[in-house]
LUMNU-115656 format. One record per residue: residue in one letter; y, x negated, z of N, C-alpha, C in turn. Coordinates in steps of 0.02 Angstrom, whole numbers, plus 50000, padded with zeros to 5 digits. Last residue first. Layout:
// residues N
AYXZYXZYXZ ...
***
This chain:
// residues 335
X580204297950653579824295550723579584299650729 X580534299150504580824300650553579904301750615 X580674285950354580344290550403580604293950479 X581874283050242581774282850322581334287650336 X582264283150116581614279750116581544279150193 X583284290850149582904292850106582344290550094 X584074287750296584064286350237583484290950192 X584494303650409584404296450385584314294850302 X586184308750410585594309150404585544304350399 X586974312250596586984307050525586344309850492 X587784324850679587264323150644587334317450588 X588844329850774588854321150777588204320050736 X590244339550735589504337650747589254330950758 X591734349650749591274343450728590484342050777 X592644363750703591874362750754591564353750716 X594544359850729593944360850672593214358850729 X595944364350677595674366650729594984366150691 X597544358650592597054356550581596304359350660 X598864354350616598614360750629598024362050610 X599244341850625599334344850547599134351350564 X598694334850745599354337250750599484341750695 X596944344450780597384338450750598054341750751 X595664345950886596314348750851596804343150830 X593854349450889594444343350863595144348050852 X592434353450990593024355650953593554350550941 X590624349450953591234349351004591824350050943 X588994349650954589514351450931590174352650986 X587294343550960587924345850980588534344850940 X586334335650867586234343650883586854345150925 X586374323250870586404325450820586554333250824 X586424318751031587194318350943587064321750929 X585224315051036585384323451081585934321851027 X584204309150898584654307150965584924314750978 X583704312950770583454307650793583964304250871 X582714327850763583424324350783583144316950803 X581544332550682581924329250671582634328350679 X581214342350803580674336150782581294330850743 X582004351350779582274347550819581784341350819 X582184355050589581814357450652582074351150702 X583994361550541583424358150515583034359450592 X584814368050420584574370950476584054367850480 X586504364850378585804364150357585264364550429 X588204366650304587664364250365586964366850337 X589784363550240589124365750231588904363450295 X591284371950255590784366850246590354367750245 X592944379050296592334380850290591774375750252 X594034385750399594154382650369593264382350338 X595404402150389594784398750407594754392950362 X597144400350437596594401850416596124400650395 X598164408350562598044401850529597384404850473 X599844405450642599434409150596598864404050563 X600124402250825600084401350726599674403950706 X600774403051006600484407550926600494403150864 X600724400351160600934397051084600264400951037 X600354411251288600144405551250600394406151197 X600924423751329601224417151372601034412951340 X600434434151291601204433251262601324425951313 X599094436251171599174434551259599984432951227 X598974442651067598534446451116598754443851183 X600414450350971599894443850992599664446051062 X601524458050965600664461250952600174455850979 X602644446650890602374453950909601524455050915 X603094430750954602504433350901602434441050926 X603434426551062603964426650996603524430550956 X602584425551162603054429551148603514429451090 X602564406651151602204411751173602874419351195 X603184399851001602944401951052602864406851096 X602134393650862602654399150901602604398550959 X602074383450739601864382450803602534387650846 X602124387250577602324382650625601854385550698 X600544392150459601194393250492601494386850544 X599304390950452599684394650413600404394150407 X598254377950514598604382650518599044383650450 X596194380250483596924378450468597754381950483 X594754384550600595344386550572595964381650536 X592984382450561593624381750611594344384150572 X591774380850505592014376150542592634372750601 X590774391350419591384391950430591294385350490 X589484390150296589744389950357590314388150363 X588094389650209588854388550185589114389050277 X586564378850187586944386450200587654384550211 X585004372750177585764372250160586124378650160 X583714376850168583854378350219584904374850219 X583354379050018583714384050067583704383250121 X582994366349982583664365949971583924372250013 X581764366349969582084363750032582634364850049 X581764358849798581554363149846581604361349918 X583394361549739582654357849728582334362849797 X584234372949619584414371249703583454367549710 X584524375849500584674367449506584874367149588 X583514384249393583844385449442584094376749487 X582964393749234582974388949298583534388249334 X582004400449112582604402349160582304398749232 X581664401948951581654401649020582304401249057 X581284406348775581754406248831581504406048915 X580214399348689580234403348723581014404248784 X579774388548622580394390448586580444397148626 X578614381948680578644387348633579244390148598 X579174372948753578844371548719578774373948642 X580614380848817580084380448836579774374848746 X582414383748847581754386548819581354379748822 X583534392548957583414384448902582704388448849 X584804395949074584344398749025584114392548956 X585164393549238585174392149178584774393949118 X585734399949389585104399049353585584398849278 X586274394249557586464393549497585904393649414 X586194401449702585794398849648586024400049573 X587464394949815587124399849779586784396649735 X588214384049875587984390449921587814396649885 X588454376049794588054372249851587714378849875 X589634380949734589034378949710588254375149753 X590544380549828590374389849800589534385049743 X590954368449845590564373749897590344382249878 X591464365149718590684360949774590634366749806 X592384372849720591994374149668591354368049701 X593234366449834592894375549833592264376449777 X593614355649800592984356149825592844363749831 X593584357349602593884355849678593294356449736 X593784348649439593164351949491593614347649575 X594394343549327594544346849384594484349849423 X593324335849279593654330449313594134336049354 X591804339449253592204342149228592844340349292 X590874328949260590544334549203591284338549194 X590994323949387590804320049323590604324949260 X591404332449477591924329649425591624325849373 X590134335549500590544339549483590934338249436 X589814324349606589344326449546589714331549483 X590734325049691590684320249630590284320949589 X590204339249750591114337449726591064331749667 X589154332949816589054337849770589744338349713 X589444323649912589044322049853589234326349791 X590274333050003590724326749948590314325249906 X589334339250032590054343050009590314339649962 X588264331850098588174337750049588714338950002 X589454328350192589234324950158588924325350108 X589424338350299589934338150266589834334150205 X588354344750372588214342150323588864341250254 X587954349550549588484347550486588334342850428 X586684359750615586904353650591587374353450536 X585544369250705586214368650630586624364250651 X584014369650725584614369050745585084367450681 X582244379550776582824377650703583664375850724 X580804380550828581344381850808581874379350759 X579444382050908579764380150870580434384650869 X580314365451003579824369050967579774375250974 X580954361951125581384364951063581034364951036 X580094350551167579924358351230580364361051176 X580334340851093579554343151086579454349251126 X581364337451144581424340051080580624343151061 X581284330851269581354337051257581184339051197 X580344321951237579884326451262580494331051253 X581344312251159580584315451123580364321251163 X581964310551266582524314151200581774317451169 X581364303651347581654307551388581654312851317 X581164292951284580624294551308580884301651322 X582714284951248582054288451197581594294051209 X582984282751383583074287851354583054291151269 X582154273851422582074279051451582424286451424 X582564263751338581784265851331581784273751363 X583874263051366583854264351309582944268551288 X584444264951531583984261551487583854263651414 X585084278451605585574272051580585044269651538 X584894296051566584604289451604585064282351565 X585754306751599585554306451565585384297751593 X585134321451734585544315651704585244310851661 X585124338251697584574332851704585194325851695 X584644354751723585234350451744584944343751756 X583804369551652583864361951696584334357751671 X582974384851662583604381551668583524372951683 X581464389351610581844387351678582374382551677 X580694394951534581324398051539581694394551587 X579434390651396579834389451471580474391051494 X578054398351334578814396451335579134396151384 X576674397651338577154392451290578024393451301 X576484415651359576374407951347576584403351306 X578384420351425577794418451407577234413351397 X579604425851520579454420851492578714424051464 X581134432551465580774433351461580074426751447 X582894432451543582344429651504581794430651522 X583914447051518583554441051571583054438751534 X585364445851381584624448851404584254442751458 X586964446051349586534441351376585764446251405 X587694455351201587354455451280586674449651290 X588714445251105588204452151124587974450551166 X589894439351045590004449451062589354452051071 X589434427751059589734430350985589594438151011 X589034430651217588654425651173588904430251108 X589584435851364589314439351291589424434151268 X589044439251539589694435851479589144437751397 X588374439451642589134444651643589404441051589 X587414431551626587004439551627587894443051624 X587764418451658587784421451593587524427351589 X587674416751784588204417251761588184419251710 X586164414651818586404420451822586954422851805 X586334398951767586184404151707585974412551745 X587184394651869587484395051812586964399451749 X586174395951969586734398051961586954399851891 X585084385651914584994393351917585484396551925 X586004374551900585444375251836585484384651873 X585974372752049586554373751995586414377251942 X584604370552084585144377652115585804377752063 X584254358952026584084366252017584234372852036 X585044351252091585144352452033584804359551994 X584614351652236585324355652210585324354952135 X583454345152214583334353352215584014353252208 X583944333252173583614336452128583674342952141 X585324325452243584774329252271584394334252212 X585954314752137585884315752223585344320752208 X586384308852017586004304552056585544307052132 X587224318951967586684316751936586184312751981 X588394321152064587614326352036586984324052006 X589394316052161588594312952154588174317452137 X591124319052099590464321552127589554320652124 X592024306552110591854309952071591174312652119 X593494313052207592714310052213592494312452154 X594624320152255594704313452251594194309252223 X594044330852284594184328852354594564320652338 X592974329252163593094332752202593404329952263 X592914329451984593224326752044593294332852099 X591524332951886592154333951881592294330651964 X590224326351770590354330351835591234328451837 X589874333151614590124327751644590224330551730 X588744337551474588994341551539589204332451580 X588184345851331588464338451358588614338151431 X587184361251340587794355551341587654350451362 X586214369251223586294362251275586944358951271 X585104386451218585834382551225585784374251260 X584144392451135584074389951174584874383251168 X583974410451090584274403351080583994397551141 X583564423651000583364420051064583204413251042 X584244437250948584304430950945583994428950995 X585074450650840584594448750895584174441150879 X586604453950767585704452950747585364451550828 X587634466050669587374462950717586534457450722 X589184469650574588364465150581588304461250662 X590104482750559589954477750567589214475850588 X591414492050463590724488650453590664482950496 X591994506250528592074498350519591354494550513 X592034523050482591584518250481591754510850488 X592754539050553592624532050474592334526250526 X592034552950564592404547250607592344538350540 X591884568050481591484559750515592034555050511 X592764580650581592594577050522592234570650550 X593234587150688592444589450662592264585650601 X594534584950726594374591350663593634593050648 X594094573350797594524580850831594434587150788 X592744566150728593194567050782593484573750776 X590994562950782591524567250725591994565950773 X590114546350828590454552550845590874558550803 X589524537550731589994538650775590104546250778 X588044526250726588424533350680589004536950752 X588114510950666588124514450689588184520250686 X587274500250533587994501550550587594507250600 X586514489050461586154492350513586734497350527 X587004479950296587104483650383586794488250404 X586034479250146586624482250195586424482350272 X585684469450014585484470750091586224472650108 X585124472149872585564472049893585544472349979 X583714472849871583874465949824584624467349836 X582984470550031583044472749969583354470049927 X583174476550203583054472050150582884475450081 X584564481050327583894483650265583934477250225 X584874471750444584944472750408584464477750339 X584914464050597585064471150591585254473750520 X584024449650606584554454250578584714459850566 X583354441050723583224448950706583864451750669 X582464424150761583264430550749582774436250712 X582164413450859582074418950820582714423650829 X582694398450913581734402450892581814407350842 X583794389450872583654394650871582964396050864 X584934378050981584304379050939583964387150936 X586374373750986586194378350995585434377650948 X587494363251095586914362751051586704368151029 X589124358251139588544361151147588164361751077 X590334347151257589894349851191589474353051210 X590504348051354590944344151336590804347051274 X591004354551544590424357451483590904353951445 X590774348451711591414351551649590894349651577 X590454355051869590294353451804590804353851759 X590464359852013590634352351995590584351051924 X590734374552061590454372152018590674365451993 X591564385552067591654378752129591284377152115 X591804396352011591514396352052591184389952101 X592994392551934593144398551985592484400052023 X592034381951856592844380051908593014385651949 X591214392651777591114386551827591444384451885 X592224400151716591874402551760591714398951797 X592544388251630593124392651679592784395051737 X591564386651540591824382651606592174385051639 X591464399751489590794395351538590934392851587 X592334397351396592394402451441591964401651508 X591804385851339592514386051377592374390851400 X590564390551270590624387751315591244386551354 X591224401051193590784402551235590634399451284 X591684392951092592144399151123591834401851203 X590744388151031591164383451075591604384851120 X589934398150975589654395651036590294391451088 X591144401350874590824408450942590404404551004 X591064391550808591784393950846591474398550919 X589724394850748589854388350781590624389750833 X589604409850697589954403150683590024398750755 X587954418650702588534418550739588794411350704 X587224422250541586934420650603587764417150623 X587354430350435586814429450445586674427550510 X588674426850331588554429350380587804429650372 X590444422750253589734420450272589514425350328 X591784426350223591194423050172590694422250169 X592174430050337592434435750286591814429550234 X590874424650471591634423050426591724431050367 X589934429950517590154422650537590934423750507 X589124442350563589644439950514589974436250554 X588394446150678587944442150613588534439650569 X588604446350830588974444950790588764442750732 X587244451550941587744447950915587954449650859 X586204460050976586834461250948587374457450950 X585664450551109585584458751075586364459551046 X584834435851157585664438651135585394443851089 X584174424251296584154431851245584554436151231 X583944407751296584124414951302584054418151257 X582834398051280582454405851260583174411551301 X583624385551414583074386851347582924396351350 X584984379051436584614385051462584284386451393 X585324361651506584874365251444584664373151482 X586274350451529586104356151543585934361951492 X586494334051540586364337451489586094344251522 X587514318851553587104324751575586984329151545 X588264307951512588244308951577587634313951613 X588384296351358588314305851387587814304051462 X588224286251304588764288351336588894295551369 X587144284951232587484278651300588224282351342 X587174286351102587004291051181587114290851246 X587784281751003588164281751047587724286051120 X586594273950962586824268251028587464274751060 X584994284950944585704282350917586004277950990 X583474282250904583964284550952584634281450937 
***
């Protein structure tokens, strides 16, 4: 268990939602499953809702563990889009086509969650009346039946055997024992499944490995090498040609991922910019920024850190999704 846990107030977990048609293209580079931006996007919007509904909570980070996805894709050795078929328009001709990816998803979301001031007060959630915590907990996940998760429809949850749907609003315990005890059984109710984790560190290994073979290796060339199978042709015993590949095994659950935006430009303001979608908020141009992550099982988190994600903006224009995952060592067993 990590020491910083010590510092998280609360944790609100809606396990097995259910997202139809989300957003499969993460980035113009990546796609398969929604960008990290879309959950964090998601939760601010969350909170708003929260505050306009007098809701004591402020959402700090979030987690996202995945059971199962459904990519709206043909398989094969080229895979295309599921795409829609539109309407002809005015002349009777076919209506052109924007390509986009959807998939079907059932997540199980966790924020960080702090209580907010009321009246002057911080508000006694964690400590006071359990059943109101469960009235919150249920509130807030009828709140998500009117909001879209990366552009797709929140579905009511479906329970079954083995799977528990029931929202909960839990404080996080001061004792270090207690909140070992606490971190194991959840992560043992996130069975099974799969959470994505930052693995910026992948990035830099890989970068020095790089330069040692060819000193003007950038990191794009780490990350375009991290995020495909690189096969080599040698031969064999026999003087036979073969053909290998320098990703080990395990290695696919490493995947490329977008992290957030750089800016392009100065800092506008609001209305100076044509066309911009809101004319009262400060405009820049900016453009994506992008790292690796790795999709590992929640058995191995070794603290709630590892699995949440919260947003950084720096003065350089710099807008980036950070994580709080360490790995462990290599000769570290995980508990």
């Amino acid at each position: 268990m990590k020491p910083q846990d010590h510092e998280i107030d609360g944790l609100l977990i809606l396990p097995h939602v259910r997202v139809q048609n989300a957003n499969a293209i993460s980035s113009p580079l990546t796609h398969g499953f929604p960008s990290m931006t879309a959950f964090l996007g998601f939760m601010w919007a969350l909170g708003r809702k929260l505050a306009a509904a007098g809701i004591p909570l402020k959402l700090k980070k979030v987690g996202v563990i995945c059971h199962w996805h459904q990519e709206q894709a043909r398989e094969g050795y080229v895979r295309t889009f599921h795409l829609t078929r539109n309407p002809v328009d005015k002349d009777g001709a076919t209506a052109a086509i924007v390509e986009e990816g959807r998939i079907h998803l059932d997540l199980t979301l966790v924020f960080q969650v702090g209580a907010v001031q009321q009246a002057g007060e911080i508000h006694p959630l964690f400590g006071g009346d359990e059943a109101r915590r469960r009235e919150i907990a249920w509130m807030i996940r009828e709140l998500l039946g009117s909001m879209r998760i990366a552009g797709g429809t929140v579905l009511p949850p479906k329970p079954g055997p083995g799977i528990r749907v029931t929202p909960t609003l839990i404080g996080w315990p001061d004792q270090e024992t207690e909140r070992q005890a606490l971190f194991r059984r959840l992560r043992r109710q996130w069975l099974p499944g799969f959470t994505l984790v930052s693995r910026d560190d992948l990035l830099q290994l890989r970068l020095e490995q790089l330069r040692l073979q060819e000193p003007g290796a950038t990191t794009l060339d780490a990350w375009l090498d991290l995020s495909r199978f690189n096969y080599r042709s040698g031969r064999d015993e026999k003087d036979r040609v073969v053909w290998t590949h320098d990703r080990p095994q395990g290695a696919g659950w490493i995947v490329p991922i977008p992290v957030g935006y750089a800016a392009l430009s100065d800092l506008h303001a609001g209305g100076q910019v044509a066309n911009a979608r809101d004319q009262s908020t400060p405009f820049r141009f900016v453009e994506g920024v992008y790292s690796i992550g790795q999709w590992i099982s929640p058995h191995r988190l070794q603290g709630v850190r590892d699995l949440l994600w919260w947003g950084e903006s720096h003065e350089d224009g710099l807008y980036r999704c950070c994580n709080g995952y360490e790995p462990l060592p290599v000769d570290e067993d995980v508990e």
